[in-house]
N, C-alpha and C positions, 0 to 999 in steps of 0.2 A: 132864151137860155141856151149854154151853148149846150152840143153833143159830146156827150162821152165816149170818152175812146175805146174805154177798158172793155176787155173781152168780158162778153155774160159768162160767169163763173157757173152759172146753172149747168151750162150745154157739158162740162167735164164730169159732172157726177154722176157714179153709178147708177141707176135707175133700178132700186130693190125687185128680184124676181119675185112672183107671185106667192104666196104660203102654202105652205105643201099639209094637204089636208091632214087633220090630223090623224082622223077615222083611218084616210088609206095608209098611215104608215102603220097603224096597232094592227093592222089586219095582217101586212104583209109579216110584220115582224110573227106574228100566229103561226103563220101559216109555213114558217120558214122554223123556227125553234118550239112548233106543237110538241115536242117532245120531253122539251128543257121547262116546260112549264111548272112552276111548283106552288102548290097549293098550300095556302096557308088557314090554320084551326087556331080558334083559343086556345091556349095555356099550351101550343106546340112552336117553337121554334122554328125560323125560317130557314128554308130548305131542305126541312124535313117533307120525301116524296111518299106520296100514296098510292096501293096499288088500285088501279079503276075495277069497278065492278065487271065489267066484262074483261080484265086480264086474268080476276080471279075464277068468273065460269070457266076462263080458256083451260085455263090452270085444272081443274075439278078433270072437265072432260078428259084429258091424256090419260088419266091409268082408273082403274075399277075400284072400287067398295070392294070388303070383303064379303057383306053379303051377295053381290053381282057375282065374285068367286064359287061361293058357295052353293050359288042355285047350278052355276055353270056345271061344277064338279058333279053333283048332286042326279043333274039330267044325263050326265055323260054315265055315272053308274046303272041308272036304271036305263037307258039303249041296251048298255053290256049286260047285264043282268038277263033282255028279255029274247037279245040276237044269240049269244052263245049258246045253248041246247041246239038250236039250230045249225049251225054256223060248226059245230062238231057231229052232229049228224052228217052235214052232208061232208066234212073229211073224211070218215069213216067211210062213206059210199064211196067216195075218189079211192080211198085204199084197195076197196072189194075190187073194183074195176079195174084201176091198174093190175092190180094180181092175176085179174082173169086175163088181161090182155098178155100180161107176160109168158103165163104157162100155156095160150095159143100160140104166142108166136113162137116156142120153144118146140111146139109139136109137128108146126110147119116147116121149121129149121130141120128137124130129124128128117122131115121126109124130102126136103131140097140133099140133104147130105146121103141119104138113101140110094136118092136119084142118080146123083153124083159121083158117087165113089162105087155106085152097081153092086151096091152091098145090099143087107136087111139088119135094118136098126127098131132099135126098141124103146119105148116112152115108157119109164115105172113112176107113179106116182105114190106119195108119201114114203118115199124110197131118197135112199140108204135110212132116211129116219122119219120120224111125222116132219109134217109140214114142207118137206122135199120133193123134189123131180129131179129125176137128171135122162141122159142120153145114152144108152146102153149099146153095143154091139148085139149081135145073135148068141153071144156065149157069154154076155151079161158084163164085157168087160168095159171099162170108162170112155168114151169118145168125149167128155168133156165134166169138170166139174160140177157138183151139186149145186141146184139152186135153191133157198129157201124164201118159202113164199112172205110176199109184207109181213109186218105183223100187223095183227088186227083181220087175217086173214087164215082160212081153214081148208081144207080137201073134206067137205060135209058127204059126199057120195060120189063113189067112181066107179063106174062099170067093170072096169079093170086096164090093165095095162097093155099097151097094145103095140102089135110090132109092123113094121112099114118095108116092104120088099122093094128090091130094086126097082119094079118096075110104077110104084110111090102107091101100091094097094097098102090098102089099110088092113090086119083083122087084129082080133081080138085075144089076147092072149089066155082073159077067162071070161065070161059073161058073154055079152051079145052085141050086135052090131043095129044101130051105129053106137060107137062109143062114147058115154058122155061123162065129163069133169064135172063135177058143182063144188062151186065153191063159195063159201059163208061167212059172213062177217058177223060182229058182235049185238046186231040189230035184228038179228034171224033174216038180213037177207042176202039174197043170193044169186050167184052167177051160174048157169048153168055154157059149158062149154060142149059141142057136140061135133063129132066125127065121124065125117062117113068112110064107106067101104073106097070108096074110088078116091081118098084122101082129104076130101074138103074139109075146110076149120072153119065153124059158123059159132059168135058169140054175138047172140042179140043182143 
């Protein structure tokens, strides 16, 4: 028989690539539009999306119940409730104290100006009126205005007013030496201020 000439028509055709698993394209497609996925229910039309149960715990946790409010507020009254009696006592004692420290340091001031200007200056307490101090000369005249003490603060007992010579001696202008301030807050307590002859200012 003779031989044929013609080209095998086989060797020109495509040769089909292999089939591309099915599995791995639903996957990828998952995992590429996990978001665009939409769920479908009886009697609900498609495309209608649902929210997951864990977008709606996410959802709960961002903001409080009212009752969670209401214990919050509830605890925050009773702290207040059991800290303020306290918490006002001791600003009442920060007033005593400041005050005490103030009419010391007012007494050491006279006797630095004493010193100073080689005069003799005078300390009057509850002068010109209650609750005052001021700086007096020897002849009782102003070397500086009145101070009035905190409020919430008193002149409970004073020995008397006392005058400071140039040379910064302390005495007494009525009562006895050494001279002592107290001063008393609304708590009945109290600062006791004390002075001595050779001019020292001691507030425990």
């Amino acid at each position: 028989m003779p031989t044929s000439s013609a080209p095998d028509q086989s060797e020109n055709l495509v040769r089909p690539t292999s089939p591309v698993p099915t599995k791995s394209v639903l996957a990828r497609y998952r995992t590429r539009h996990i978001r665009s996925v939409t769920h479908y229910f009886a009697g609900v039309s498609g495309g209608t999306h649902f929210v997951s149960a864990n977008d709606m715990s996410a959802a709960r946790n961002d903001g409080f119940t009212l009752v969670e409010l209401l214990l919050v507020v509830g605890l925050i009254a009773v702290l207040a409730a059991t800290t303020a009696p306290s918490i006002a006592g001791g600003m009442r004692r920060f007033t005593l104290t400041s005050a005490s420290q103030q009419v010391a340091s007012t007494i050491r001031t006279a006797r630095y100006q004493a010193v100073g200007r080689n005069t003799t200056v005078r300390v009057r307490f509850d002068y010109p009126g209650s609750g005052q101090y001021q700086i007096l000369d020897a002849s009782d005249a102003d070397l500086g205005p009145a101070k009035w003490l905190l409020e919430g603060a008193a002149f409970s007992s004073v020995s008397g007013d006392i005058e400071i010579d140039p040379q910064g001696r302390v005495t007494a202008l009525s009562g006895t030496m050494p001279a002592t301030i107290v001063l008393a807050g609304p708590d009945a307590d109290t600062r006791t201020i004390s002075v001595s002859r050779s001019g020292r200012v001691e507030l425990p």
